[in-house]
N, C-alpha and C positions, 0 to 999 in steps of 0.2 A: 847658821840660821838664827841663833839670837841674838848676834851681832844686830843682824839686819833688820830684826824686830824693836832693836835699841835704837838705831838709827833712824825709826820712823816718828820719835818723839824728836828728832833734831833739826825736823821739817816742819815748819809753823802752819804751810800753806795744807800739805800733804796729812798733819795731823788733824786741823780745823775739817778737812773733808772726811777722814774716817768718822769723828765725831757727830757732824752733821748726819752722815750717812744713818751710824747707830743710833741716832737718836730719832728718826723718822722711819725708821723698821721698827722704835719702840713706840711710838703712836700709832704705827701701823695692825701693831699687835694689840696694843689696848682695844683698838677699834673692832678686834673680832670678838672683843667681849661685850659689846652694848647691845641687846636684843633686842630685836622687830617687836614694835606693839600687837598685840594682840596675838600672841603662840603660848600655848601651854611648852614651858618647858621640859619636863619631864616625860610628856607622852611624845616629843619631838627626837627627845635622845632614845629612849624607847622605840620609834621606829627607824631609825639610823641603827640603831645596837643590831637589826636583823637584814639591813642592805649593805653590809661592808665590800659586797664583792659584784656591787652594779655600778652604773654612774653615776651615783649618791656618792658611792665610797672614793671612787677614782676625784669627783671633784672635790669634795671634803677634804681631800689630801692636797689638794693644790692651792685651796684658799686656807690652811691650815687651821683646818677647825670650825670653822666662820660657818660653814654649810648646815652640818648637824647642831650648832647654835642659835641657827638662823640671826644670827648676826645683822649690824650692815655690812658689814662687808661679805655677807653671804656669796654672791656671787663672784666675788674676787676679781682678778684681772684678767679672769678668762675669755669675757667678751670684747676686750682691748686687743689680746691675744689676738683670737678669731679674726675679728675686723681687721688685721695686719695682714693675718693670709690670704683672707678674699681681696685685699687690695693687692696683694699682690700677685693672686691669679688673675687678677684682673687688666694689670697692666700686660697680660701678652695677648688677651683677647680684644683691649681696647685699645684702640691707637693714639688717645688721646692722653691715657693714663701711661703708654709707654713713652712718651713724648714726653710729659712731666718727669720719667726718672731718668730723662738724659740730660734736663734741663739743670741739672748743678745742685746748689744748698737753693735756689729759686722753688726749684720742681718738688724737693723731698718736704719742704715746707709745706707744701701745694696737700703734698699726700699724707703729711702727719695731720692739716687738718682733714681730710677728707675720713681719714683713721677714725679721728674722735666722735666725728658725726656719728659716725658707722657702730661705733661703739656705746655710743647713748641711744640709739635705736636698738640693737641689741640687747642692750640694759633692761628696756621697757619690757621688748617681747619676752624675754627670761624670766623677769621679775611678773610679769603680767600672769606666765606660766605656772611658776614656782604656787603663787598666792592661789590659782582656781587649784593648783596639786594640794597644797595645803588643808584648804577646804574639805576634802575628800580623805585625807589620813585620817589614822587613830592608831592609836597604839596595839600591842596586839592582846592589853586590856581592855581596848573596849572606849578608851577615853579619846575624845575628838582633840587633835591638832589645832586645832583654830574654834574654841567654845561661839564665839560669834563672828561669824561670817557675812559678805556682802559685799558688794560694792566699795564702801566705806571701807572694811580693811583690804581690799584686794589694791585702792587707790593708793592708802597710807603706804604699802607693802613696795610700790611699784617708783613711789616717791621715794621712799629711804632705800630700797637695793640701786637705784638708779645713781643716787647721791652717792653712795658708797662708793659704787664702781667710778664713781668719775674722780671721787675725792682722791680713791686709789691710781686712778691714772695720772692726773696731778702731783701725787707721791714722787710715783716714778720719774715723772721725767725732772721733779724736784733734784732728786740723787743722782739722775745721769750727768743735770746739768752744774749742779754743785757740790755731789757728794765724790763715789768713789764708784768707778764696777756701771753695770749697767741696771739702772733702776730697776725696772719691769721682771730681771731676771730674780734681782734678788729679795725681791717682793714674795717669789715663788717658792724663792729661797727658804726663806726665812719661813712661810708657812708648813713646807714640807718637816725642815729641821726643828719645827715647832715642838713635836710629839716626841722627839729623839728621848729625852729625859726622861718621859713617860715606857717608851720602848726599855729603856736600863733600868729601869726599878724594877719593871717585872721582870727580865732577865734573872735581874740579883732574885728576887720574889723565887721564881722555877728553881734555882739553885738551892734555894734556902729552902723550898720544900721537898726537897729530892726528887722532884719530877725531871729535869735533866743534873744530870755527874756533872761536876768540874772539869773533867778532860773534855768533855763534850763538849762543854761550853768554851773552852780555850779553842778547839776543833772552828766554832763557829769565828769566834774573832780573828782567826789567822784565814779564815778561807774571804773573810769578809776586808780583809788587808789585803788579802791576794786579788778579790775582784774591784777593789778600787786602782790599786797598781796596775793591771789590766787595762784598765779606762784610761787610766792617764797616759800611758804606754801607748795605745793605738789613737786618741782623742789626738797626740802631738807627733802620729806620722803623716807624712805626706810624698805623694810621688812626684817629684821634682825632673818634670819635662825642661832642658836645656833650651835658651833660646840665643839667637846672637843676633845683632844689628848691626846693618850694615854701617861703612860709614859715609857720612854724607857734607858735601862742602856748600854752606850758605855762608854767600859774603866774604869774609876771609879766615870765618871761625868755622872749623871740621866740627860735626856731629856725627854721635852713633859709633860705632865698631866694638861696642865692650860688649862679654857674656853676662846673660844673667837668665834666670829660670822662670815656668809658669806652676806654682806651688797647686797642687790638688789633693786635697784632703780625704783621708781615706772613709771620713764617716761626714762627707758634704751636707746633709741633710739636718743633721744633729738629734735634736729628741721629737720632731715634728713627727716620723711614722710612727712612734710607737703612741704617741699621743692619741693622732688620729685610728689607727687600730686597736686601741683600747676601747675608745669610744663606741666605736662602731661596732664591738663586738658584745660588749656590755650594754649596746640600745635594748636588742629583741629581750635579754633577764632584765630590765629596768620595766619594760613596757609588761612585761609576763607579772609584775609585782602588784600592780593593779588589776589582774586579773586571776580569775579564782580557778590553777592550775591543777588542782585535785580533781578538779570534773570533768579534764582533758588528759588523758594518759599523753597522746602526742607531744602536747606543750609542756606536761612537765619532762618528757623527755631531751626536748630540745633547750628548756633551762637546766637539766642536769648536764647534757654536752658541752651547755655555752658557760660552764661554771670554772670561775679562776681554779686551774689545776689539774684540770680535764683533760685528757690526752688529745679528743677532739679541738677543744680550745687552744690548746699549744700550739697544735699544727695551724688553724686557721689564724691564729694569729702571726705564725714566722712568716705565713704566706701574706699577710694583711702589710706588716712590716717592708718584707722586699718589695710590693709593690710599691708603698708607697715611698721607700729609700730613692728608687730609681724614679717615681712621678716629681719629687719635690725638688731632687736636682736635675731633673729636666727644666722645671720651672727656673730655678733660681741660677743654673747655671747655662747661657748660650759658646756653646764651640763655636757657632758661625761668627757670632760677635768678635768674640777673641779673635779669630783667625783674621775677621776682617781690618779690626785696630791694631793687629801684629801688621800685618802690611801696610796696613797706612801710615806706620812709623818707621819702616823699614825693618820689620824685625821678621826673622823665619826662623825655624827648630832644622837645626844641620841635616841632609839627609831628605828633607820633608821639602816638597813644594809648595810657596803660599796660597792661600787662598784656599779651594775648597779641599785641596789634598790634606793641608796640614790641620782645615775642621774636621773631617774625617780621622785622622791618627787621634788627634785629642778628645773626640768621641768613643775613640775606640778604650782608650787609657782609661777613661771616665766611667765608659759602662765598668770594666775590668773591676778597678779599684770599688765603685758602688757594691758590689755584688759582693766582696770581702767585707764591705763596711757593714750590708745589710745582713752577713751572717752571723758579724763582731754586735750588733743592735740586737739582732736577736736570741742571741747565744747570753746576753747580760740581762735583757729583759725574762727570758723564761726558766733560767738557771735559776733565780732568785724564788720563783713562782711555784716550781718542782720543790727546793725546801720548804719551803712556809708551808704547803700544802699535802707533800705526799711525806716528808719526815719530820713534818709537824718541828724544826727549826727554828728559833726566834730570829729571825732573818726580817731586823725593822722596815728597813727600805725595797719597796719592788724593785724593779727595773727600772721603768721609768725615772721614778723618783730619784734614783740612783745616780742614773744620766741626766740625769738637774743639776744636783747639787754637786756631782765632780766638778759637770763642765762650769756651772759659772764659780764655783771656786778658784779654780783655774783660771780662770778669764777674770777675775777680781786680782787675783796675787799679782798674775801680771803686770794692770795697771797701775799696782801699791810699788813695783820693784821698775817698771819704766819710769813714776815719779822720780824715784832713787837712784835711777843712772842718769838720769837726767842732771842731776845736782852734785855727779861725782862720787855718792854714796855707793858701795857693791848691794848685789841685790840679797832676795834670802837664799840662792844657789850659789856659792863660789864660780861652779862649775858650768853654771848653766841650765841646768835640768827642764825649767821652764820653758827652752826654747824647743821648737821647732823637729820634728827628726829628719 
C-alpha cells in the first residue's frame, strides 16, 4: 500500500488532479466560515446547541458546519442533491424527460442543465425559508437571532445562500471535471469528516477525565473498524446473473457467442433511504420546536417517541429505510429495459427465456438481494444510533454519515488506482481488494 501511495507522485497528470481536487475542498471549507449579514452569532450557536437531533442537526452535518454558522454555504449541496432526485423521478413519469436519458451525453446535458435550474429555485424557497425561520429564533436566553429583521435581510439572506449553493455546485462539477472522485460526493465528504478532529479530542477529553476506561475506549475503535470492514465488505458484493450471446454472422465478420454477466449490487440504492427517512422522520420534532410542546402532553409525547434513540424511532425508521431501499431501485433500476436490450443484442441468461420471462427472474433476483441490502442499510444506520444514545458511546459518525464517507471513499481510491493501472503502475491492493465480489 505505500508503494502505491509513492507511485502516485510519479503521475504528473494524476498528481495535478489530487492537488486541484484538495485545494477546492480547501476554499470549500473556508467558505463555511464567512457569516450571513445580519445574525447574531452566539445566540445562533445557542439554538443549534439544543436541536442536535432534528433537521437542523441532520443537515449541519451534511453542509459541515455551515448551517449552525449560518454560513454561505449554509445550505450546502443539498438542494443540488434534491433537484437530481426529482429529476430523476421525473423522467419515468414524463416522457419527455425519459427520452432525454436515452438520448446519449446530448440528453444528460439536457438534464444536468435542467438540474441546475432546479437547483437555484430551490436555493431561493430554502434560503427565503431559513431567513422568515430566522426571524422568529432566539436563543433559549432570550436573545433574538436576527436583532433587525425585514425584508432587507430576508433578501440579503436569500442572495448570499442562493450564491453559495450555486458557487458550491460550480465546485463540484469543477472536481468531477478536473480534479479526482466525484465532486458533489466529496463536497459531503469533506463536510461530514469536517468535525472528525473535533469528535477525537473529546474522546482523548472522556478518557482523560475518567468518564469512559481505556479498554472501553479500545472496545469503541475496534467495533468502529469492524463496522467500517462491514461496509466495505457488503458495499463490493454483488449477485452476478450469467449471461450469454448468441452468435451472430453480419457480413463475413461473426458476432456475439462469449459469456459474460448482469452485476447487481446488493445495496442498489446507496445512502438515498436513509437520507430520505431521516428526514422525514425528524420533520414532525423540527416542526414541534417552534411549538410550545409543554402545554400539549400528546405532542410532547410524540417528540419524545420521534427522538433519535427511541425504540419507537428505530423501528419507524428500519421500516422508512426498506421502503425506500426497494422505491429507489424501482426508480433507478428497469428489468424490463434490461431484458428488452439483452434481446436486442442477442443475449439471454442460460435457462431463462428472453423477453418478459427473463424480466421477471431478474425482478425476482433484485427484489431478493434489495431486501438483504435494506436490512444491511439498516442494521448500519441504527447500530450506531443504539450506542450514541442508549450507551452513551462516543460513536462520532451516525449511519448515515458513515455510508457517505465509506462509500465515496471507496469510489475516490478507485479512481486514484484505475489512473495507476492505466499507466502500468500496481494499484494500492496487490491483490485486488478494491474490486468487485
Amino acid at each position: 500500500m505505500v508503494s502505491g501511495f509513492q507511485n502516485i507522485t510519479k503521475i504528473p497528470e494524476l498528481k495535478k488532479r489530487i492537488l486541484f481536487t484538495l485545494l477546492m475542498l480547501a476554499v470549500y471549507r473556508l467558505g463555511c466560515h464567512i457569516p450571513t449579514p445580519g445574525i447574531d452569532a452566539a445566540a445562533l450557536a445557542a439554538f443549534f446547541s439544543e436541536r442536535a437531533g432534528t433537521l437542523f442537526g441532520l443537515f449541519d452535518m451534511f453542509s459541515g458546519g455551515a448551517l449552525s454558522q449560518m454560513s454561505v454555504m449554509a445550505l450546502g449541496i443539498m438542494p443540488y442533491i434534491s433537484s437530481s432526485i426529482i429529476l430523476e423521478l421525473l423522467t419515468v413519469v414524463i416522457p419527455y424527460l425519459e427520452k432525454l436519458k436515452k438520448e446519449g451525453e446530448q440528453g444528460r446535458k439536457k438534464i444536468v442543465q435542467y438540474t441546475r435550474y432546479g437547483t437555484v429555485i430551490l436555493s431561493i424557497i430554502q434560503g427565503l425559508g431559513i431567513a422568515i425561520g430566522l426571524e422568529r429564533m432566539s436563543s433559549p436566553g432570550g436573545a433574538m437571532v436576527v436583532p433587525m429583521g425585514g425584508w432587507g435581510f430576508r433578501l440579503m439572506a436569500v442572495i448570499t445562500l442562493t450564491a453559495g449553493t450555486a458557487f458550491l455546485m460550480w465546485l463540484g462539477e469543477q472536481i468531477t471535471e478536473r480534479g479526482i472522485g466525484n465532486g458533489i460526493s466529496l463536497i459531503i465528504f469533506s463536510g461530514i469528516v469536517a468535525g472528525l478532529p473535533g469528535g477525537v479530542v473529546n474522546s482523548f477529553r472522556l478518557v482523560g477525565t475518567g468518564e469512559i476506561t481505556p479498554f472501553f475506549m479500545l472496545l469503541v475503535v475496534v467495533f468502529m473498524i469492524a463496522v467500517v470492514g462491514a461496509i466495505v465488505f457488503v458495499e463490493r458484493g454483488q449477485r452476478r446473473i450469467p449471461v450469454q450471446y448468441a452468435k451472430r454472422v453480419i457480413g463475413r465478420r461473426m458476432y456475439g457467442g462469449q459469456s459474460t454477466h448482469l452485476p447487481l449490487k446488493v445495496n442498489t440504492a446507496g445512502v438515498i433511504p436513509p437520507i430520505f427517512a431521516s428526514s422525514i422522520i425528524m420533520f414532525p420534532a423540527t416542526i414541534a420546536n417552534f411549538m410550545n410542546v409543554k402545554e400539549s402532553p400528546w405532542l410532547q409525547m410524540v417528540v419524545n417517541f420521534l427522538t433519535p434513540g427511541h425504540v419507537v424511532y428505530n423501528l419507524i425508521f428500519v421500516v422508512f429505510i426498506i421502503f425506500f431501499c426497494y422505491f429507489y431501485t424501482a426508480v433507478h433500476f428497469n428489468p424490463v429495459d434490461v431484458a428488452d436490450n439483452m434481446k436486442k443484442y442477442g443475449g439471454f441468461i442460460p435457462g431463462i427465456r428472453p423477453g418478459k420471462n427473463t424480466a421477471e427472474y431478474i425482478d425476482r433476483v433484485l427484489t431478493r438481494i434489495t431486501f438483504a441490502g435494506a436490512l444491511y442499510v439498516s442494521a448500519v444506520c441504527v447500530l450506531p444510533q443504539i450506542l450514541i444514545y442508549q450507551l452513551n458511546m462516543p460513536f462520532y459518525f451516525g449511519g448515515t454519515g458513515l455510508l457517505i464517507v465509506v462509500g465515496v471513499a471507496m469510489d475516490t481510491s478507485n479512481q486514484i488506482e484505475s489512473h495507476m493501472l492505466m499507466r502500468h503502475y500496481e494499484g494500492f491492493m496487490k491483490k485486488g481488494l478494491g474490486k468487485a465480489r
